[in-house]
VOGURO-170513 format. One record per residue (C-alpha): residue in one letter; z, y, x. Coordinates in pm, 1 decimal, decimal comma, padded with zeros to 6 digits. Layout:
<recs>
+------+----------+----------+----------+
: rest :       pz :       py :       px :
+------+----------+----------+----------+
:    A :        Z :        Y :        X :
...
+------+----------+----------+----------+
</recs>
This chain:
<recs>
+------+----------+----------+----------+
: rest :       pz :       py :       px :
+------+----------+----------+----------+
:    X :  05467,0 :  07597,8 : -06296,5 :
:    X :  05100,8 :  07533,3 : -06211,9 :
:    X :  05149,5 :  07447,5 : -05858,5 :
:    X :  05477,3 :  07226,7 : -05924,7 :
:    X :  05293,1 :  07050,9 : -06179,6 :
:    X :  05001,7 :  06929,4 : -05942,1 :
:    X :  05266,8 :  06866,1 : -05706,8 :
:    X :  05404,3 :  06601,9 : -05903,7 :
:    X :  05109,2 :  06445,9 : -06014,0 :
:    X :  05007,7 :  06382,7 : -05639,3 :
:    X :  05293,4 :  06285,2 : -05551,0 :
:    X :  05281,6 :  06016,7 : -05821,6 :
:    X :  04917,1 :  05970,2 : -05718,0 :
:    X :  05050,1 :  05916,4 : -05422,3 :
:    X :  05342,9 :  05650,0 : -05493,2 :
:    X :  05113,4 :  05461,1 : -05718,8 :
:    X :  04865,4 :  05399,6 : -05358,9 :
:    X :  05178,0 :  05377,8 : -05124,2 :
:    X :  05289,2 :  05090,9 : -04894,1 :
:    X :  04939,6 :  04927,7 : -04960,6 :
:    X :  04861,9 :  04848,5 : -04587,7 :
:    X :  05016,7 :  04546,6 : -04611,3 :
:    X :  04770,4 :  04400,1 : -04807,0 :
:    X :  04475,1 :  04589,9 : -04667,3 :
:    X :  04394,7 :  04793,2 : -05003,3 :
:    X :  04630,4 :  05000,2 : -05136,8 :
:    X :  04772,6 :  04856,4 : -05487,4 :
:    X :  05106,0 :  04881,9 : -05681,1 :
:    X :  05234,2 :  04765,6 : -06043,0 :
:    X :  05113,0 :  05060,8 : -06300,8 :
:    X :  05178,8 :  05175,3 : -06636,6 :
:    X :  04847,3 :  05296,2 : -06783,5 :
:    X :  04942,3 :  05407,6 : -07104,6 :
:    X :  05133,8 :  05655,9 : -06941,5 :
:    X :  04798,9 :  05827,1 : -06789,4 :
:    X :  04641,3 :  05787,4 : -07141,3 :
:    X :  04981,0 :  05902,9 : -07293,5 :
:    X :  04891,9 :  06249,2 : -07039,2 :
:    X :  04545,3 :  06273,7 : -07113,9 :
:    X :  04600,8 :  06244,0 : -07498,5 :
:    X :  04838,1 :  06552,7 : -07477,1 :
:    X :  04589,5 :  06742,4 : -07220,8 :
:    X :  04292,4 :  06701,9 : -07479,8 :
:    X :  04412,8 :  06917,6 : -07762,7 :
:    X :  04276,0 :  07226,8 : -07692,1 :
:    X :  04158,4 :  07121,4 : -07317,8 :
:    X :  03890,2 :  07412,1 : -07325,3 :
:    X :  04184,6 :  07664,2 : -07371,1 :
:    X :  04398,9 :  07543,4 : -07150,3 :
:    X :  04114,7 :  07544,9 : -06852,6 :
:    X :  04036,7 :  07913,0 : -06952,1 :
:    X :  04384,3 :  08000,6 : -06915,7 :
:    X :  04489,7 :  07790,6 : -06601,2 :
:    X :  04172,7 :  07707,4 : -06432,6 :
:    X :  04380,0 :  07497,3 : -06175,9 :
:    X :  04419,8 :  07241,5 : -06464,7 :
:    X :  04107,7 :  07099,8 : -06370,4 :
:    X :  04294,2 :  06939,5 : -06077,7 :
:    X :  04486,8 :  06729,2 : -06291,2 :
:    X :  04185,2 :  06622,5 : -06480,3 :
:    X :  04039,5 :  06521,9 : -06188,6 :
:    X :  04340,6 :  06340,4 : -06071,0 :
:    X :  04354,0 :  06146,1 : -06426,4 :
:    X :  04021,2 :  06011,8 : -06338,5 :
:    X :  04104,3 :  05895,7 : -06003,9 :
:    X :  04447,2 :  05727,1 : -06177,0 :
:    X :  04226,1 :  05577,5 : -06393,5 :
:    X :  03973,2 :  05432,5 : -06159,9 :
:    X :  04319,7 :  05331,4 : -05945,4 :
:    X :  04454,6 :  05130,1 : -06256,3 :
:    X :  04165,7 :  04992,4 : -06293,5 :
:    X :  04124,9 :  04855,7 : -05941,3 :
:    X :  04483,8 :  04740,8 : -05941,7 :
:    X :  04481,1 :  04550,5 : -06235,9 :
:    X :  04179,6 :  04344,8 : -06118,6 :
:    X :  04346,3 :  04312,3 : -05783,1 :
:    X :  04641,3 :  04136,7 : -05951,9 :
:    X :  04424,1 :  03857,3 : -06172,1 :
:    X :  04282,8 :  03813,1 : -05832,6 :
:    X :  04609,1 :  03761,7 : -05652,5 :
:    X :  04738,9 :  03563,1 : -05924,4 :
:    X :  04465,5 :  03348,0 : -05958,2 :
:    X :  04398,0 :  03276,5 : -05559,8 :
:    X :  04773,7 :  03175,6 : -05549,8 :
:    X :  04726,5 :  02899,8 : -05849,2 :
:    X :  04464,2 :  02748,1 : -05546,4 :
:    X :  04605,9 :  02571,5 : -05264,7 :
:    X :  04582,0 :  02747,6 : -04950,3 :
:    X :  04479,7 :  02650,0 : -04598,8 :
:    X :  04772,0 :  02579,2 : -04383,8 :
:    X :  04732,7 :  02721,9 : -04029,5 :
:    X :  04802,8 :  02538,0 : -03747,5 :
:    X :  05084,2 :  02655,9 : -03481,6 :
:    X :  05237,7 :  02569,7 : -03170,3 :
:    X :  05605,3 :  02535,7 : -03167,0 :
:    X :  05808,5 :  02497,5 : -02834,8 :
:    X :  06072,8 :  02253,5 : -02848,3 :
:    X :  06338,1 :  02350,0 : -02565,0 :
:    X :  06593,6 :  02009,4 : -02466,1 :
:    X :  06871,5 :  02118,8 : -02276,0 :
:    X :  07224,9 :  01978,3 : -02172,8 :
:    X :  07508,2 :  02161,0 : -02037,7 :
:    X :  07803,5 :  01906,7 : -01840,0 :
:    X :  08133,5 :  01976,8 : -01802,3 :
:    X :  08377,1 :  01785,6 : -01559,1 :
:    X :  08716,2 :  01643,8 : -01626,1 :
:    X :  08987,6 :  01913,4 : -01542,2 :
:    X :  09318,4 :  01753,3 : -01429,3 :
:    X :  09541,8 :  02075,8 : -01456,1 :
:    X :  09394,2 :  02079,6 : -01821,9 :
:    X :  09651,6 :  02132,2 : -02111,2 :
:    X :  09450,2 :  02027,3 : -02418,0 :
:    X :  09297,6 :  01646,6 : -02411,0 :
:    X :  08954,0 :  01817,1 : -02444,5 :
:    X :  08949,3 :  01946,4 : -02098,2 :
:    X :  09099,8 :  01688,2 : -01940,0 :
:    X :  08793,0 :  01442,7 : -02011,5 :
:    X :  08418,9 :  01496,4 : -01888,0 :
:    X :  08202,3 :  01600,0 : -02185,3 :
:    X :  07838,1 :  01676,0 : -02197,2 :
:    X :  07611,4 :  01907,8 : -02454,2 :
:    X :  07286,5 :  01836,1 : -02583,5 :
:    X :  07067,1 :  02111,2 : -02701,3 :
:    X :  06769,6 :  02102,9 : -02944,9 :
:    X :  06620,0 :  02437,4 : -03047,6 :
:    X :  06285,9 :  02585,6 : -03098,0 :
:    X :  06056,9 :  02857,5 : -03205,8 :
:    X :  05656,8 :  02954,8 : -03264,0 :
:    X :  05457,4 :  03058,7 : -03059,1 :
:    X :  05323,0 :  03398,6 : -03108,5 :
:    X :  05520,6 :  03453,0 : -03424,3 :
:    X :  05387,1 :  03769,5 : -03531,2 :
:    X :  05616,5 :  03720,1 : -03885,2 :
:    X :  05896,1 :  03977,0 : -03925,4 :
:    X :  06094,3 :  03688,5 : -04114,8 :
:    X :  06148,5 :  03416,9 : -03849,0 :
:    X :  06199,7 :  03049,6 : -03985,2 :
:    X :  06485,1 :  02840,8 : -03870,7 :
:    X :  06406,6 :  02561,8 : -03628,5 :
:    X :  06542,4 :  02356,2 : -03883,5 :
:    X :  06289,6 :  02431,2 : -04139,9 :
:    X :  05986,7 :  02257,8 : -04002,8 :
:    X :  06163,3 :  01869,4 : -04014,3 :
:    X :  06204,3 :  01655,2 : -04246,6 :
:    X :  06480,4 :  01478,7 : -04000,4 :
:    X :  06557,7 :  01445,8 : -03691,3 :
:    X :  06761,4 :  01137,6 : -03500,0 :
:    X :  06889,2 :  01166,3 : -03180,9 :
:    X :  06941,7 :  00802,1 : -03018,3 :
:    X :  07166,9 :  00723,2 : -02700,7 :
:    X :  07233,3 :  00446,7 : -02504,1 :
:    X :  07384,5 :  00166,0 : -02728,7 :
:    X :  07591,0 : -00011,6 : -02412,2 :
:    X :  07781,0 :  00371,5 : -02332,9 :
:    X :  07841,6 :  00456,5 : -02662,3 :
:    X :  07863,4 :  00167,2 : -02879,7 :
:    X :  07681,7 :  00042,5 : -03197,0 :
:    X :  07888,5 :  00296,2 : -03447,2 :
:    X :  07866,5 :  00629,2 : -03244,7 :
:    X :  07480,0 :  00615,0 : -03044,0 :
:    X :  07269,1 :  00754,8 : -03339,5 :
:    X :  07341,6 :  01097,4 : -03435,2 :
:    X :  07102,3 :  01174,2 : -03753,4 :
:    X :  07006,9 :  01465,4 : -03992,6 :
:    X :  06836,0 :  01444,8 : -04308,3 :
:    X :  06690,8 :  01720,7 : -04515,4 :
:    X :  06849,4 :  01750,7 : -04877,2 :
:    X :  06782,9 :  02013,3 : -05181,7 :
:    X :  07120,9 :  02165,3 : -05064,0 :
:    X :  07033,7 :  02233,1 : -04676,0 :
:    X :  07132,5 :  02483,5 : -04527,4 :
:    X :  06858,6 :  02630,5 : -04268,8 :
:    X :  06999,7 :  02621,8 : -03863,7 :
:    X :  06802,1 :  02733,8 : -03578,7 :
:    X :  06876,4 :  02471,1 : -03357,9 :
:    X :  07142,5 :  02131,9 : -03323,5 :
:    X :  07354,5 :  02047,7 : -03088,8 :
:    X :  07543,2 :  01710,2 : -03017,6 :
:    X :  07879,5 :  01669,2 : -02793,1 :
:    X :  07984,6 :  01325,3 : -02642,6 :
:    X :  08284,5 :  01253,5 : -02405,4 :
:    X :  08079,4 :  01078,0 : -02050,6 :
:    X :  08055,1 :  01149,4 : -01650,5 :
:    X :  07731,0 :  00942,6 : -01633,6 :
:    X :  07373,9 :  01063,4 : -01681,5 :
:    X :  07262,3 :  00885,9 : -02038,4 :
:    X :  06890,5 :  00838,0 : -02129,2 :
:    X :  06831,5 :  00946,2 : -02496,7 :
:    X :  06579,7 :  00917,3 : -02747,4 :
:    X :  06507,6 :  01192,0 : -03011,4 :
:    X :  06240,9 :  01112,6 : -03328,3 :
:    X :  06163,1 :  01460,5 : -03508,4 :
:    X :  06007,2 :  01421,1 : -03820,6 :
:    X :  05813,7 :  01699,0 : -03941,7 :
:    X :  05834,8 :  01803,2 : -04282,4 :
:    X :  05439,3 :  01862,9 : -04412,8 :
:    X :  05421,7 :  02079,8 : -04707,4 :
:    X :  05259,3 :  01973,0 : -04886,1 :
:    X :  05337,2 :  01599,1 : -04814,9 :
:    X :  05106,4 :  01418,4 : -04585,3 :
:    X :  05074,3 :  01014,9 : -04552,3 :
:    X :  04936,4 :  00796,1 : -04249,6 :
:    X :  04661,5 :  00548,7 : -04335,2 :
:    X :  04630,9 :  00235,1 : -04336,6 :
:    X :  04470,7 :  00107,5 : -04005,7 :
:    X :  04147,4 : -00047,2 : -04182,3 :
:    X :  04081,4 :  00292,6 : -04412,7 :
:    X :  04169,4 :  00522,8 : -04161,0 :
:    X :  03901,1 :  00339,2 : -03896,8 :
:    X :  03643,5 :  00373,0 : -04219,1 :
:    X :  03751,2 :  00726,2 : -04281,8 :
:    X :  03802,9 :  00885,9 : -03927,3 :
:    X :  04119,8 :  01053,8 : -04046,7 :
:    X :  04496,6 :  00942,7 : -03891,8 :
:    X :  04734,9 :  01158,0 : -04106,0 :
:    X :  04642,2 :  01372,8 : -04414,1 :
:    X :  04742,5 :  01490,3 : -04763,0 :
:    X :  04667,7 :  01264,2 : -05063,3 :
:    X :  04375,0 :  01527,8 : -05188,8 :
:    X :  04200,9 :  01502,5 : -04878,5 :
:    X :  04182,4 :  01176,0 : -04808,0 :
:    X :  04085,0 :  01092,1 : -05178,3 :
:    X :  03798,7 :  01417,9 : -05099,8 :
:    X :  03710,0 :  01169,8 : -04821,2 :
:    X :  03677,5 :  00857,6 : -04972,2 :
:    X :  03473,9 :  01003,0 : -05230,3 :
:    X :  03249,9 :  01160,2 : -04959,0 :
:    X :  03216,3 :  00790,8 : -04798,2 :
:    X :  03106,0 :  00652,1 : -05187,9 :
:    X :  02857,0 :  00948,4 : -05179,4 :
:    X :  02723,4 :  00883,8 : -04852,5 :
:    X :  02667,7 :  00532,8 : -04880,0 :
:    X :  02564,6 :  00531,7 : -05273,3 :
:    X :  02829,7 :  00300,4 : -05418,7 :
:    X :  02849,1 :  00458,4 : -05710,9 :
:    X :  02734,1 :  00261,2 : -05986,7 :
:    X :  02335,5 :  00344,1 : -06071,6 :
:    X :  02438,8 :  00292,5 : -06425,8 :
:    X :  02745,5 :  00370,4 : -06565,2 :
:    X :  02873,6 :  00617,6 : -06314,3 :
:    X :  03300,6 :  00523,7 : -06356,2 :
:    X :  03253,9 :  00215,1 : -06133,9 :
:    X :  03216,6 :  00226,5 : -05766,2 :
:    X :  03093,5 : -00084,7 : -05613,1 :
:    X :  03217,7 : -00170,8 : -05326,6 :
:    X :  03070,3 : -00260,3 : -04954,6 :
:    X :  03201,9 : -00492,4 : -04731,4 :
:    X :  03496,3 : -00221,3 : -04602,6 :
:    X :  03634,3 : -00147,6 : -04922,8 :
:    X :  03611,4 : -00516,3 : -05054,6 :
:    X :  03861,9 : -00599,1 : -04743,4 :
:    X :  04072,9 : -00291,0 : -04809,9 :
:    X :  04089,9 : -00328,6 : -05156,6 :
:    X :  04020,4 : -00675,8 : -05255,8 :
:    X :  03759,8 : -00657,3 : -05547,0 :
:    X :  03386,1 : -00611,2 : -05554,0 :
:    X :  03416,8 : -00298,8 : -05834,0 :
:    X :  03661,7 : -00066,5 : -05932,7 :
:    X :  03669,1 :  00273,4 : -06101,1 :
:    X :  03704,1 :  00569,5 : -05943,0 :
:    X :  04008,6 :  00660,5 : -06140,0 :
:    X :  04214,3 :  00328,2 : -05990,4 :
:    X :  04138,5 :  00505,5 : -05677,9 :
:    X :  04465,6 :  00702,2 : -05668,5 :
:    X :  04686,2 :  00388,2 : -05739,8 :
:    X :  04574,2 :  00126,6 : -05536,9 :
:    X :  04570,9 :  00396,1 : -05233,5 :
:    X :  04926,0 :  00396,1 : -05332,0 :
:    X :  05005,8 :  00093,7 : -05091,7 :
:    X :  04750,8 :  00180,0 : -04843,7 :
:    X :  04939,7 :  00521,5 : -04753,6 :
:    X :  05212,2 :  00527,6 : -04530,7 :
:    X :  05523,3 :  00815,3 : -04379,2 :
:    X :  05405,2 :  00982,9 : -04145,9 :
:    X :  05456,9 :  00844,4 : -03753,1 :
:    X :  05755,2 :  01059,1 : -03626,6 :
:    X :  05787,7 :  01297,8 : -03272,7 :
:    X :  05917,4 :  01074,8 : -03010,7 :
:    X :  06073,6 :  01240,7 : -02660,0 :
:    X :  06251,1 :  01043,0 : -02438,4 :
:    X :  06473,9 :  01257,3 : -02243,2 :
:    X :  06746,3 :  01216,6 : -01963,1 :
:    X :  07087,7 :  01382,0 : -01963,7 :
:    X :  07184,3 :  01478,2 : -01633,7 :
:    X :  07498,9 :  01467,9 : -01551,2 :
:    X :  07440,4 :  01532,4 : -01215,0 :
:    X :  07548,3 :  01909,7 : -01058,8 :
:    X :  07262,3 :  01970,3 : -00829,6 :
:    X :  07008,3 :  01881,2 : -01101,6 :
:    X :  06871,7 :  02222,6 : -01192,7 :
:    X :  06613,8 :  02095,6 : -01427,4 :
:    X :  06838,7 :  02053,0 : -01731,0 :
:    X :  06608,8 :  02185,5 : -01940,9 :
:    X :  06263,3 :  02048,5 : -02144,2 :
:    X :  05947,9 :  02198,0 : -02309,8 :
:    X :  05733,6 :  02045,7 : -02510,4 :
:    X :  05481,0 :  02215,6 : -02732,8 :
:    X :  05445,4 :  02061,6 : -03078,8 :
:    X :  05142,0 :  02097,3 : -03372,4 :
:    X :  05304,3 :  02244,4 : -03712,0 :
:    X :  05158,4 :  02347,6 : -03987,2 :
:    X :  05261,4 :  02701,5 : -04151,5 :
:    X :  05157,6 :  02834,1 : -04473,5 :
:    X :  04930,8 :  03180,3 : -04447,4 :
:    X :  05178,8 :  03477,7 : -04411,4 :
:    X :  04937,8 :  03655,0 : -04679,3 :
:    X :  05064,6 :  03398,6 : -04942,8 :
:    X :  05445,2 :  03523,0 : -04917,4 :
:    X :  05276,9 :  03907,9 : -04910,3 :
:    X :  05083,5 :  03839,6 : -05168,3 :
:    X :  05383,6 :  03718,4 : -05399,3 :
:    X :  05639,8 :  03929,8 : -05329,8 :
:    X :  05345,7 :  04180,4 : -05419,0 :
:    X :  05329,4 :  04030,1 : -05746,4 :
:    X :  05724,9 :  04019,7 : -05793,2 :
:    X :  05798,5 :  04365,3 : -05605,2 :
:    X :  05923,8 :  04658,0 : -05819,8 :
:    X :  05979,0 :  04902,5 : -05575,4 :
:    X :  05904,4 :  05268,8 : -05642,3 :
:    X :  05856,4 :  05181,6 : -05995,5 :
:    X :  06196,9 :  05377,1 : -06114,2 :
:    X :  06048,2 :  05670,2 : -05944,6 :
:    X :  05677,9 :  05654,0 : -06097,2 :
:    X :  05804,7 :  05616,7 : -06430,0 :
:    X :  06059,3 :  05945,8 : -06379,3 :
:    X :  05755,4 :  06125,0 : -06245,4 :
:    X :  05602,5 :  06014,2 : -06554,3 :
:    X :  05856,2 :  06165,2 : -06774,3 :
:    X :  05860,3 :  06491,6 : -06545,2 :
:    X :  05463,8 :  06556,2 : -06623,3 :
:    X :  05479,7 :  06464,1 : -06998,5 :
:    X :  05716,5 :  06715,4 : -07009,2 :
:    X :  05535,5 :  06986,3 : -06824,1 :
:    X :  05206,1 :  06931,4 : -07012,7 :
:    X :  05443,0 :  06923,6 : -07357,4 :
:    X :  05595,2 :  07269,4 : -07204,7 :
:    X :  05235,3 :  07378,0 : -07174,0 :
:    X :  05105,0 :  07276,3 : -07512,4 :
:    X :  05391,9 :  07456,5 : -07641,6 :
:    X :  05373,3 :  07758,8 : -07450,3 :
:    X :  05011,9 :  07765,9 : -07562,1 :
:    X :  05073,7 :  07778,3 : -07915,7 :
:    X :  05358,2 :  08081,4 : -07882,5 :
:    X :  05053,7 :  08253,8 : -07661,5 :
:    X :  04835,7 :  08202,3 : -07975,1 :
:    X :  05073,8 :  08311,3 : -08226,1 :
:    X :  05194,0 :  08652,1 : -08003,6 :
:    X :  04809,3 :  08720,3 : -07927,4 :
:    X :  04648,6 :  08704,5 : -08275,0 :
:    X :  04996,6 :  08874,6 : -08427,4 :
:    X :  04819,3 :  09168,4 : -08131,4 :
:    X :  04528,4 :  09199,2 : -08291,8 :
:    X :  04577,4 :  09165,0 : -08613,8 :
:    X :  04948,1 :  09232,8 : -08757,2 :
:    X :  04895,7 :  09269,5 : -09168,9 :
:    X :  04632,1 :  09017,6 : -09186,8 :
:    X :  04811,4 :  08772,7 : -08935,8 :
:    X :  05137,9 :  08791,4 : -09163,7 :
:    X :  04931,4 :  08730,6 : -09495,8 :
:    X :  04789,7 :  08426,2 : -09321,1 :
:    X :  05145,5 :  08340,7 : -09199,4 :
:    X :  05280,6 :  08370,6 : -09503,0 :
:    X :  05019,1 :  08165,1 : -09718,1 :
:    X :  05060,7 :  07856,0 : -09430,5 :
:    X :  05427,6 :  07907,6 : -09520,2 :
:    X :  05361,0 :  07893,0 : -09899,9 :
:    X :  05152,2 :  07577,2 : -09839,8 :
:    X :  05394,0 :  07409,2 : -09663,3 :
:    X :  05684,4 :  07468,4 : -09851,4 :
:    X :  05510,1 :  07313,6 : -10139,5 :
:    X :  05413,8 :  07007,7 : -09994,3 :
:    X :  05740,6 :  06972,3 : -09869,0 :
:    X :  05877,0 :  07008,6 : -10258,9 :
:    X :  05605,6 :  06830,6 : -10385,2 :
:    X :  05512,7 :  07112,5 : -10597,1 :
:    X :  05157,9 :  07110,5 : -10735,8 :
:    X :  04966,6 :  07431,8 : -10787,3 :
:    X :  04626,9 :  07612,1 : -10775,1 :
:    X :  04649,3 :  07843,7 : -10479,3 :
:    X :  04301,3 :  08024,5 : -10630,4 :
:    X :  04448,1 :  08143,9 : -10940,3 :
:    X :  04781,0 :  08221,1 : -10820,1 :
:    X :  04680,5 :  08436,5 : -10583,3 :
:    X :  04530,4 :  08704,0 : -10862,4 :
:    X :  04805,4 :  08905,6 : -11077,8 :
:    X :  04634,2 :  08859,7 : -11415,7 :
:    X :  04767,4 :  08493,5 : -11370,8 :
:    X :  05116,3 :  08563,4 : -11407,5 :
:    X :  05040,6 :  08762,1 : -11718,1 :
:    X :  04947,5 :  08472,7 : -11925,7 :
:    X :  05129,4 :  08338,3 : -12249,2 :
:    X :  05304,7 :  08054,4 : -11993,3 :
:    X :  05458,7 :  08289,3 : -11744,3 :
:    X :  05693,1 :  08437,8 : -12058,0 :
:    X :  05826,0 :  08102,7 : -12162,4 :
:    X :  05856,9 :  07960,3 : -11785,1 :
:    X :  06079,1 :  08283,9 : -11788,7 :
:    X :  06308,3 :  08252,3 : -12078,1 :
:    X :  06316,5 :  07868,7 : -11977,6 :
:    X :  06435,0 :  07978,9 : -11605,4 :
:    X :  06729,4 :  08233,8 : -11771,8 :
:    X :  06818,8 :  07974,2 : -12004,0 :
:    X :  06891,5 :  07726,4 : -11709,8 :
:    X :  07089,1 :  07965,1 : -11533,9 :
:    X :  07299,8 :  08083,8 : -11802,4 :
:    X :  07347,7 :  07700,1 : -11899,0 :
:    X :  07465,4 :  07664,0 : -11513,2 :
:    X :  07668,8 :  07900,3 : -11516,0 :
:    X :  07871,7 :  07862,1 : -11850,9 :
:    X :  07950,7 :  07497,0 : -11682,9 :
:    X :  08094,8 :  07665,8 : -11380,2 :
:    X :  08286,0 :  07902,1 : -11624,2 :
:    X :  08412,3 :  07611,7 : -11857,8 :
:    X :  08544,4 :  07380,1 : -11522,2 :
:    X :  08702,9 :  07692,4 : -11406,2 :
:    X :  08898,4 :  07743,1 : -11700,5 :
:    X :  08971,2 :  07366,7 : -11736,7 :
:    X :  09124,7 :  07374,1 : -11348,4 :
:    X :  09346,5 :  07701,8 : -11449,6 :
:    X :  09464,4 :  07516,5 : -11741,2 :
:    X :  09595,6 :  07210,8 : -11574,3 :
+------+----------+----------+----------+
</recs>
C-alpha cells in the first residue's frame, strides 16, 4: 500500500510540474487546500505512523516540496496576470508578399463560354519569415485592406478596382485571388494596408519634422512630445499644467500656452491613417514570360508569441481532472491508514491487556452513551456499590416497575378493545 501510495503522490507531484517548458519554469493551476487537506490528516498521530511505516517520511517530504511548488506557482500567476495588463513590445517581422498570374488562352473547341474566352489569374499570398509559431496566421490577418487597381481604359470605370475591407465578421484567408476575362498584358496597382494593432497614425508633416517619428501609436508619440517639452523646458516654471510653447508648437498648434491635458485633443487633427503598401505590378500575358511571379519583403509588426503562451496558461485546465482524482485517491489512502491505525491500536492494547482493556472499553462506552442521551451522572460515585444501596435506588425502583406495569396494562386494555370490535 506503501509503495502505491508514494506512487501516486509523485505522480501528482509530477502532473502539478508537467508541460512547464513552454514557459521556461514549470507551473500549473493548483488546489492547495488539498495538500493542507493531506497534511491535516497525516498529523494526527504523525510520530506513530513514521514508527510504523518509516517510508512515510517520503510523503512528508513531498508535502513540503508541493508546498514550496504552490507557492511558486501562485506568484508566477499574479506575475503573468499582471505583465499581461502592460502593453507589450511588438516585434518586428519580415513578411514575403508573392504576386503571381497564371493566363489562359481562348479555346475554340470549348463547350462552356468560360473556355472559349482568354482569362487571366492574379495571385496575392504571403507568409513570415522564419515563423517559428506552430499556429500560422492567415495572410489575411496582417491588413486592414487591400485594393487591387487595373487599367481603367481595359476594364472600365465599374469593374477596375477590386477591394477588401476588414469587418468584425471576417473570415481569415491565406491569400486572394482576382479573375478577369483579357488576351493583353494589363499593368495593375495593388495598395495593402496593414492593420497595426494597436492602431498607429502618420503625423502631420510639421510635428513629425519636430519629432523625428513618421508613423507611430498615439502613446508614443504623446511619450515624445512630452520628451521634446522636457528637453527644451516649456513647461511652465510655475504652475506646472501649462506648457508654453516655442516657435514649433505655436505654428503647429496655434496658441502661445496650452495644458498638457489638451494635448491629446488637439493632436486629434494633427494625426493621420497610415500611408498604405503600394506595388505596381505587370500581368503578363505573354507565354514566353517566365517571370510571372513577384517578391517583395514587407515590415509587420507581430505581437510576442509568449503573450498567447502566457494566456492560454492562465485559461488552460488541462490535467486538472486528473490532479484532483489523484487527490481523492491519496485522501483516501491516508484515511485507510488513519483507520487501519486505530484497529492496530485497539487489537494491540486488547494483546496486552484483555480485562483491563474491556473495563476501559466499557466505561468509554458508558460515557458515550450518556452523552448521547443526555443523561447526567457522577461517574465517581457510581462506580462504588454502596451507591446503589442508598434510600434513592429503592424508590427509582418501585418508580421503574410502576412504569412498566402502567405500559403494559395500556397494551393489555388496546388489545382487548381491538378483540372487541
Amino acid at each position: 500500500m506503501v509503495a502505491d501510495f508514494q506512487a501516486r503522490v509523485l505522480e501528482r507531484s509530477w502532473k502539478r510540474s508537467g508541460n512547464c517548458e513552454r514557459l521556461g519554469r514549470g507551473i500549473r493551476n493548483v488546489s492547495p487546500t488539498l495538500s493542507a487537506r493531506h497534511l491535516g490528516l497525516v498529523k494526527d498521530g504523525e510520530m506513530e505512523i513514521r514508527e510504523l511505516v518509516p517510508e512515510s517520511q517520503a510523503y512528508m517530504d513531498l508535502l513540503a516540496f508541493e508546498r514550496k511548488l504552490d507557492q511558486t506557482i501562485m506568484r508566477k500567476r499574479v506575475d503573468i496576470q499582471e505583465a499581461l495588463k502592460r502593453p507589450m513590445k511588438q516585434q518586428k517581422r519580415k513578411l514575403r508578399l508573392y504576386i503571381s498570374n497564371t493566363f489562359n488562352p481562348a479555346r475554340p473547341d470549348a463547350d462552356d463560354s468560360d473556355g472559349s474566352i482568354a482569362s487571366w489569374e492574379l495571385r496575392v499570398e504571403g507568409k513570415l519569415l522564419d515563423d517559428p509559431g506552430k499556429q500560422k496566421k492567415k495572410f489575411s490577418s496582417f491588413f486592414k485592406s487591400l485594393v487591387i487597381e487595373l487599367d481603367k481604359d481595359l476594364y472600365g470605370p465599374d469593374n477596375h478596382l477590386v477591394e477588401w475591407h476588414r469587418t468584425p465578421t471576417t473570415q481569415e484567408t491565406d491569400g486572394f485571388q482576382v479573375k478577369r476575362p483579357g488576351d493583353v498584358s494589363v499593368r495593375c496597382t495593388l495598395l495593402l494596408m496593414l492593420d497595426y494593432q494597436p492602431p498607429q497614425f502618420k503625423l502631420d508633416p510639421r510635428l513629425a519634422r519636430l519629432l523625428g517619428i513618421h508613423t507611430q501609436t498615439r502613446s508614443c508619440i504623446i511619450q515624445a512630445l512630452w520628451q521634446y517639452i522636457k528637453t527644451n523646458k516649456l513647461q511652465d516654471s510655475h504652475d506646472k499644467e501649462y506648457i508654453n510653447c516655442d516657435k514649433y508648437f505655436q505654428q503647429i498648434f496655434d496658441c502661445p500656452r496650452l495644458k498638457f491635458s489638451e494635448i491629446p485633443q488637439r493632436l486629434t487633427n494633427l494625426l493621420l491613417p497610415p500611408d498604405p503598401i503600394v506595388i505596381n505590378h505587370i500581368i503578363s500575358v505573354d507565354p514566353n514570360d517566365h517571370k510571372k511571379t513577384a517578391c517583395y519583403d514587407i515590415d509587420v509588426e507581430v505581437e510576442d508569441p509568449l503573450k498567447s503562451q502566457m494566456s492560454s496558461f492562465l485559461l488552460s485546465t488541462a490535467n486538472q481532472q486528473e490532479i484532483a482524482s489523484l487527490d481523492n485517491k491519496i485522501h483516501e489512502t491516508i484515511e485507510s491508514i488513519n483507520q487501519l491505525k486505530i484497529q492496530r491500536d485497539f487489537m494491540l492494547s486488547f494483546s496486552r491487556d484483555p480485562k483491563g482493556y474491556i473495563q476501559d472499553w466499557l466505561k468509554s462506552q458508558s460515557r458515550d452513551l450518556k452523552l448521547m442521551t443526555d443523561v447526567v451522572g457522577n461517574p465517581e460515585e457510581e462506580r462504588r456499590a454502596a451507591f446503589y444501596h442508598e434510600p434513592w435506588s429503592q424508590e427509582a425502583v418501585s418508580r421503574y416497575f410502576y412504569c412498566k406495569i402502567q405500559q403494559r396494562r395500556q397494551e393489555l386494555e388496546q388489545a382487548l378493545a381491538v378483540r372487541t370490535t
